[in-house]
C-alpha angles and dihedrals in degrees: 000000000000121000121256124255113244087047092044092048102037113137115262086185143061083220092053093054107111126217098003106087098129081065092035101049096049093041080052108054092040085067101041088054095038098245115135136165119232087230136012128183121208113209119184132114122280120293098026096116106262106138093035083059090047096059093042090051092047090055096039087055091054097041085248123167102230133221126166096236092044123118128210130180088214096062108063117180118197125189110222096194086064091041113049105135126101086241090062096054082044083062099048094048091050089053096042091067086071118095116245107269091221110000142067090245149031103229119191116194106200103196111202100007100165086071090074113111126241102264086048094046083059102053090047089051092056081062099046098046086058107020126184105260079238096054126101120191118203109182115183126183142164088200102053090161080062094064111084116243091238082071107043100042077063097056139063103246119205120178131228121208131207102247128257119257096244088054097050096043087053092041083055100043092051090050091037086056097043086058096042090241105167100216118144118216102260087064091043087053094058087042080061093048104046089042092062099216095302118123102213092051099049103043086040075058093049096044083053101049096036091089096052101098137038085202126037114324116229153188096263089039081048103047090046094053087055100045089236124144118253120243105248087063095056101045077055099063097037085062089047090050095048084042093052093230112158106177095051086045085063089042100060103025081053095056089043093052094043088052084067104253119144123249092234089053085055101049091040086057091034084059093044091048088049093043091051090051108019108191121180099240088059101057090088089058095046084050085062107035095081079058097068106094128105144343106059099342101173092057088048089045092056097043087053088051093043093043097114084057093071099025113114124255114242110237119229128230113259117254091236097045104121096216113119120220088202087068125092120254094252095055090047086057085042097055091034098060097039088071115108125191113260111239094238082045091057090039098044081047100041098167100248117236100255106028116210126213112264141212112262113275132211106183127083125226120243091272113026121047107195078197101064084032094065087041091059095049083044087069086053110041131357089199087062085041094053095055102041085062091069103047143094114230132189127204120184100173101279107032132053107212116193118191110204115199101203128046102225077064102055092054090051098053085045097048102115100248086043098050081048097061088049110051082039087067089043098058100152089024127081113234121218124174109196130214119255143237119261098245129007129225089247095055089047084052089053099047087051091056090043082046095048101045096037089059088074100050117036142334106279099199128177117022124319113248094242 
């Protein structure tokens, strides 16, 4: 068995390290001129190339030859994820006394510190404070938040960055070339992409897809082996989307889930799409995609495509509403609040006994504009307003009467500090907020389209989270 890729190609040198010079030179220099740090902490995401530059550097510091499968006593790694506990530090500290057996020094390479627990953060920090002349720290971490600052202003802290696209695809191509792999560009570019800028990934990608194809692998060959959209599929959907066709949205997402690609899959390359070419009319869309996981995340992935079907429509202000949008906030309150209901108003209007549920209205009566009244909460508090947005009112010359469609509504606009902004800005009106309906019209018409698309796809049973 050949061996695999990230290991085989993993760097012996600190001048054969790719993509971290601004760590390498410095590491570098500080040996060439004999000036080294009793501890250093490299912070940086996963794959960059931390822990492959802290063996280098631990060798370098000793005049070690080194191999990947060599051993030294002198170079002790220690996963901090497995050895947590305080004991285990203890250990460590008592160990540390001892003078190196070959080297010059005793270097100890701590992977994940910041995984130790407090008690054994504590105990690490008593030997760093006052290290052995012979002792080397070497502290690596993905959650450097998570070290506590007792520990890092101690250390010499050095960052790893997630490479550049141009430098992996060349990395690659060089490697791709050296094992005779036949991948074009455009396949090495989506190797880069779905790698992320991490060099392990994305070489453990390359070593997986290097077998596909007895002819030139590409990024079609490529897409399909690892069950990913193509492009043009997703550029597809994005324009339906922005285009607010629905029945071309069912259509594609139908033909992508029933090729067998996951809903997650379409929503990762549907963020990267929108990422790449952010439009305005998209960013509602990006707000939902992180959304789409289980469960059910082809009904929540179609939910977050049909959204503008069961979004509310703003209302506009009337023609012949007399509030200026050339006034301040506070003299449109002021003027807002002033009104008082005209006596025939409150008599023409007289509130019925039992009072029915009516159609959404648009207009304002003589007295009282719903229109300048949401514009005035909107001064006070966005969440009201949002919500006020979405719902259906009543006022019959006395009483303002919201409907609210959805429950989780209703308790907003009831919360304490909610129901006083709002009577605040009702100072002369009666305010009634009305219980709701079980289920709306608009949420029947959503669960059709999740039940119709998802027929073709797979048995929904039990109820659907929304």
């Amino acid at each position: 068995m050949g061996q695999v890729l990230y290991r085989k190609y993993r760097p012996t040198k600190l001048e054969d390290v790719v993509g971290q010079k601004q760590v390498t030179d410095i590491l570098a220099q500080s040996i060439k001129n004999n000036k080294l740090s009793h501890a250093y902490l490299f912070i940086g995401p996963r794959g960059t190339g931390k822990t492959s530059v802290a063996r280098i550097f631990a060798h370098a510091v000793n005049d070690f030859n080194y191999q990947i499968e060599d051993s030294y006593l002198d170079i002790i790694e220690i996963d901090a994820a497995s050895n947590t506990g305080v004991d285990n530090i203890r250990d460590l500290r008592e160990k540390a006394i001892i003078a190196p057996t070959k080297g010059k020094y005793k270097v100890y390479i701590i992977d994940e510190v910041h995984m130790l627990t407090k008690s054994a953060s504590n105990a690490l920090l008593k030997t760093l404070e006052e290290p052995p002349e012979h002792v080397i720290f070497i502290m690596a971490t993905t959650d450097a938040h998570k070290v506590p600052i007792t520990i890092s202003s101690r250390t010499q802290v050095h960052t790893f960055k997630l490479a550049d696209a141009e430098t992996m695809k060349l990395h690659l191509k060089k490697i791709a070339q050296k094992e005779k792999i036949p991948i074009n560009d455009a396949a090495l570019e989506l190797v880069v992409t779905r790698g992320g800028g991490s060099f392990r990934d994305s070489l453990s990608l390359l070593d997986q897809v290097a077998n596909l194809s007895t002819g030139k692998i590409t990024a079609d060959i490529l897409a399909s082996a690892l069950g990913l959209p193509q492009d043009e599929s997703i550029k597809s959907l994005v324009e339906a989307y922005n285009e607010r066709n629905s029945t071309k949205i069912h259509k594609l997402l139908e033909d992508l889930l029933n090729s067998g690609i996951k809903p997650e899959i379409i929503a990762s390359e549907l963020i990267t799409n929108i990422v790449t070419n952010p439009r305005p009319e998209t960013l509602s869309l990006l707000a939902k995609l992180p959304e789409v996981q289980s469960p059910f995340p082809e009904a929540k992935l179609l939910l977050a495509l049909l959204e503008f079907e069961t979004a509310p429509t703003r209302i506009t202000p009337s023609a012949d509403s007399s509030m200026d949008n050339r006034t301040s906030p506070a003299e449109r309150k002021a003027n807002f609040i002033n009104k008082e209901p005209a006596p025939e108003a409150i008599a023409k209007n007289k509130a019925p006994e039992k009072l029915q549920k009516p159609q959404p209205k648009e207009t304002s009566s003589a007295n009282f504009s719903w229109e300048e009244f949401i514009e005035v909460i909107h001064e006070q508090s966005d969440a009201i307003y949002s919500q006020l947005q979405k719902v259906d009112h009543e006022f019959d010359g006395k009483t303002l009467h919201i409907f609210p469609s959805q429950k989780f509504a209703k308790n907003i606009l009831e919360r304490p500090g909610n129901n006083k902004i709002l009577t605040a800005a009702l100072p002369n009106i009666q305010l009634i907020i009305h219980n709701i309906e079980e289920t709306t019209a608009s949420e029947d018409a959503t669960i059709s389209q999740v039940s119709a698309i998802m027929g073709g796809v797979q048995e929904v049973k039990g109820d659907l989270p929304f």
